[in-house]
Each structure stands twice: as C-alpha cells, then as structure tokens.
C-alpha positions, 0 to 999 in steps of 0.5 A: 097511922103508927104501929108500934112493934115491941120485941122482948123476951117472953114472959110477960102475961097477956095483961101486962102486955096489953097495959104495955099497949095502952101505955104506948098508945096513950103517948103516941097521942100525947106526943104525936097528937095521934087519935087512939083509932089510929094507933096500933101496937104489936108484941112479940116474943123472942126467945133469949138466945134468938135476940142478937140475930134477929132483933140486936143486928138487924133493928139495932146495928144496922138501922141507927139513923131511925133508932131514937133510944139506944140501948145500954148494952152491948151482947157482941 
C-alpha cells in the first residue's frame, strides 16, 4: 500500500498536479510491482519561506538513512 507524499512550492495547477500523481503512480507500478488500487499520492504546498522548517529540517537533515534522492541544494 504506498503513499506517496510530495511537498513543493505552490503553484502548480490542479492539472499538473494530478499529471504529477498519475506519473508517481505509474512508476510505483513499474518499480514496486504495485497495482494502481493500491497506490496513493498526496501534494501539498508549502509556502517558500516555510520549506527550511518544515520540509528541509525534519524530511531532509534529520531522516538520511530513508532519503533515497538527495537534493542538489543546501538553504542552511
């Protein structure tokens, strides 16, 4: 049962996001041999000057042993 949480900046429509969705789901299926009932996927805006306290810090710095993809910036 994956869920798949993304948090970026705001923005993006509602179409894009739900092409953001489709496009998670269809690799989860491919990669983790998921069926499409199964998989989940939420998005969730966060404002630009919230990103370092309640994304970078706590899903970031503080959880690198589950972080699979690492990002190429550094806002400390």
């Amino acid at each position: 049962m994956p869920h798949v949480i993304v948090k970026m900046y705001p923005g993006r429509s509602a179409e894009q996001k739900q092409a953001l969705a489709d496009e998670i789901t269809k690799a989860i299926m491919a990669v983790a041999g998921s069926s499409e009932a199964s998989v989940s996927v939420s998005i969730e805006d966060v404002a630009p000057e919230a990103w370092v306290e309640t994304v970078y810090k706590p899903e970031i710095v503080q959880k690198p042993g589950i972080l699979f993809k690492k990002p190429g910036y550094n806002p400390l």
